[in-house]
C-alpha positions in Angstrom: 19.7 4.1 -7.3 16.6 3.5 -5.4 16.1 6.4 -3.0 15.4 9.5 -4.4 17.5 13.0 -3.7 15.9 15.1 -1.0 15.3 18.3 -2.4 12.8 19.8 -0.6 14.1 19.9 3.3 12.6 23.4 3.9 9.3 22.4 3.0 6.9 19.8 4.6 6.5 16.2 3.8 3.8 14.8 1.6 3.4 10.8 1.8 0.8 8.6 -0.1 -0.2 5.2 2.0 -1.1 2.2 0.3 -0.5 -0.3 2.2 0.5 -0.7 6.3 1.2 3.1 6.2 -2.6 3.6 6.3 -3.3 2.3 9.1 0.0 2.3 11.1 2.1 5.0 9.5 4.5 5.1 12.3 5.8 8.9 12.2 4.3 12.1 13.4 2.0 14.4 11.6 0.3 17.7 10.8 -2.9 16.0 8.7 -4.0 13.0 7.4 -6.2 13.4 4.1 -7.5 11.0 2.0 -6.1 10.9 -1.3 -5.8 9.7 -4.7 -2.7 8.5 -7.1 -3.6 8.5 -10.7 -1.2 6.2 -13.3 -0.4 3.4 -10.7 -2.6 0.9 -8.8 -2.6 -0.6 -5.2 -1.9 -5.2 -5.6 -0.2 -7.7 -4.5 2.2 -8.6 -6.1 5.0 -8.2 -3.3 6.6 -11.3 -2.0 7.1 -11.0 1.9 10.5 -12.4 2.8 10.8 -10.5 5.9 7.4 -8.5 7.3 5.4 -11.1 6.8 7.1 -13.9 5.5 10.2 -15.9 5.0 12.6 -16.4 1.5 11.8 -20.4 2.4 7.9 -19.5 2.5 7.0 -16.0 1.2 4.4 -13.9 2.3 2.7 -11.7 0.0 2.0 -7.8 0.8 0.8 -4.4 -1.5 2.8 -2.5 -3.8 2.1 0.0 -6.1 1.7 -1.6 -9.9 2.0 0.2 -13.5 -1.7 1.7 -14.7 -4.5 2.4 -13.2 -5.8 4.9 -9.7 -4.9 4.1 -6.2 -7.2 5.9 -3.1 -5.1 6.3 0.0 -3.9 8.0 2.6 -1.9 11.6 2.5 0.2 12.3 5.6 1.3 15.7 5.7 4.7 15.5 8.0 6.5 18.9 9.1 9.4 20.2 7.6 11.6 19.8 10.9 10.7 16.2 11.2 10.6 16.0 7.0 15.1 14.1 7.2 14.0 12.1 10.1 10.7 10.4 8.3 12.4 9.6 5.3 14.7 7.7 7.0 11.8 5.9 9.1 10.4 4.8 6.2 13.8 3.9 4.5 14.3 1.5 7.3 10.4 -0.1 7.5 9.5 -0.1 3.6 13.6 -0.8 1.6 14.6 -3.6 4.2 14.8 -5.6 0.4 15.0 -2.3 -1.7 12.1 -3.7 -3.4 10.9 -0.4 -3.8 11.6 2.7 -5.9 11.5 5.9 -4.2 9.8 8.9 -6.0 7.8 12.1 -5.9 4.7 11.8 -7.4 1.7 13.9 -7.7 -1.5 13.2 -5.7 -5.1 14.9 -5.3 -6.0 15.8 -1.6 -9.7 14.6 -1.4 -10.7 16.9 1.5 -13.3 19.9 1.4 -10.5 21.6 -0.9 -9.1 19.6 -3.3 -5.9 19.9 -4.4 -2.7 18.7 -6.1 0.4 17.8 -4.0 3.9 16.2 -4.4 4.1 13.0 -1.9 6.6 10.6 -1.6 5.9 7.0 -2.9 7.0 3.9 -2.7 6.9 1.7 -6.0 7.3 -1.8 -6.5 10.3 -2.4 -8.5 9.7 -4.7 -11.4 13.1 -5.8 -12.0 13.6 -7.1 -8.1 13.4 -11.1 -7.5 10.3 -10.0 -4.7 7.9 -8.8 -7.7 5.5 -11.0 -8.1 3.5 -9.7 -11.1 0.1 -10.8 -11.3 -0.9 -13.6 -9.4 -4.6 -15.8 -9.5 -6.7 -15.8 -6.2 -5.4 -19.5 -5.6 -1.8 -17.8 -5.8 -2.6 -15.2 -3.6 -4.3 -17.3 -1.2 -1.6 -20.0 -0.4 0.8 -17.1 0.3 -0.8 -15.2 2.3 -2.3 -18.2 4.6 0.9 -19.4 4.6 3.1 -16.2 5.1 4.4 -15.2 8.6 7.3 -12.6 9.4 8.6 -10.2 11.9 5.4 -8.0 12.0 3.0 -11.0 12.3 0.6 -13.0 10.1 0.3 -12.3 6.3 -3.9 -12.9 6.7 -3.8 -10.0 9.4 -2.3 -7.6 7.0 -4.7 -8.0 4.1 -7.5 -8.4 6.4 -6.3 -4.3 8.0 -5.7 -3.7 4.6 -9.6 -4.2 3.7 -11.1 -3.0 6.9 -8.3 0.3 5.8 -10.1 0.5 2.8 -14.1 0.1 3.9 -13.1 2.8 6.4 -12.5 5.3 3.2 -15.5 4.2 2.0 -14.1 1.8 -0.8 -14.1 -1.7 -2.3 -11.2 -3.7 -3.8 -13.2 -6.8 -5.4 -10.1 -8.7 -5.5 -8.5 -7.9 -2.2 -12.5 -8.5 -0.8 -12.3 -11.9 -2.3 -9.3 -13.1 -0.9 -10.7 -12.0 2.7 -14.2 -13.3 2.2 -11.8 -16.7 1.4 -9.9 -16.6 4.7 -12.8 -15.2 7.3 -16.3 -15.5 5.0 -17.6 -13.3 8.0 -15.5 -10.5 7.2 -16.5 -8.3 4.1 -19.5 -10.0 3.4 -22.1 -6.8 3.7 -21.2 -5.7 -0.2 -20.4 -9.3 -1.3 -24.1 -9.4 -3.3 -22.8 -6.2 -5.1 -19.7 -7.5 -6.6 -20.8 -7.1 -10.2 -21.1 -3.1 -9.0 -18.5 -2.7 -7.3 -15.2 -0.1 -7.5 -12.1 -2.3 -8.8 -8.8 -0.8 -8.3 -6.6 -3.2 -9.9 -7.3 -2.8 -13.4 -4.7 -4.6 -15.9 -1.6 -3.4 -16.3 
């Protein structure tokens, strides 16, 4: 079973964005916080059969991987509106069920940190959309190529990094790919790569 049982309908909502829900989370709420999920990491290593791609010519968009920390987004949703969110994001992020649904713990990197429970959505290893770790060359022929309902797989991972800079942080390998399909986006920490943060560590 891939969706995880509600327990908590009298309390507000906690959810960690990776991904889209960053930058376009689509629901009301209270506060958005930037946060941090330790034990899992931000890829891609999602094939796009609908979003942003077809089954005949995937796209390729982020999930959340085994090991590793992911720095997001924290969307604190109101208890009233707590039923009706879950099922938003039911119906945008398991068209496929390529997720698993849980409650996970997350640090709140505000003024006052803190430890919450959020709801995430993780990649599910055992679904035919995983795919694992891919090489840049992989990476790149799907997402040039990848086009779906919500638009063009390079305009996703291109929000995805200007998401990210706007947090203040660098993914080397999610740079690289858009330094390969615009070299004039991302290129102001390019001579820094050695340096740099890199959030997909191996799993």
């Amino acid at each position: 079973m891939k969706d995880f049982i509600d327990t908590g309908g009298e309390e507000d909502l906690w959810v960690f964005a990776y991904g889209s829900l960053m930058w376009r989370p689509g629901f009301d709420f209270l506060e958005r916080v930037p946060a941090r999920l330790v034990g899992l990491h931000r890829a891609l290593c999602v094939y796009s059969f609908v979003h942003r791609g077809t089954p005949e010519r995937p796209g390729l968009v982020l999930g959340l991987d085994r090991g590793g920390i992911c720095r997001g987004i924290a969307f604190r949703v109101a208890a009233a509106a707590r039923a009706a969110t879950i099922s938003y994001l039911r119906s945008r992020e398991q068209v496929t069920n390529v997720h698993l649904e849980a409650m996970r713990r997350i640090e709140l990197e505000g003024t006052a940190r803190r430890w919450v429970r959020a709801l995430c959505f993780l990649v599910d290893r055992s679904h035919v959309q995983y795919a694992g770790r891919l090489t840049l060359d992989e990476c790149l022929h799907h997402v040039r190529q990848g086009h779906g309902q919500s638009g063009a797989n390079r305009d996703y991972v291109i929000e995805a990094v200007e998401a990210l800079e706007a947090l203040g942080y660098r993914e080397t390998d999610l740079h690289r790919i858009v330094q390969r399909l615009n070299p004039r986006i991302g290129t102001r920490e390019a001579a820094d790569e050695e340096g740099a943060k890199v959030a997909i560590p191996e799993a």
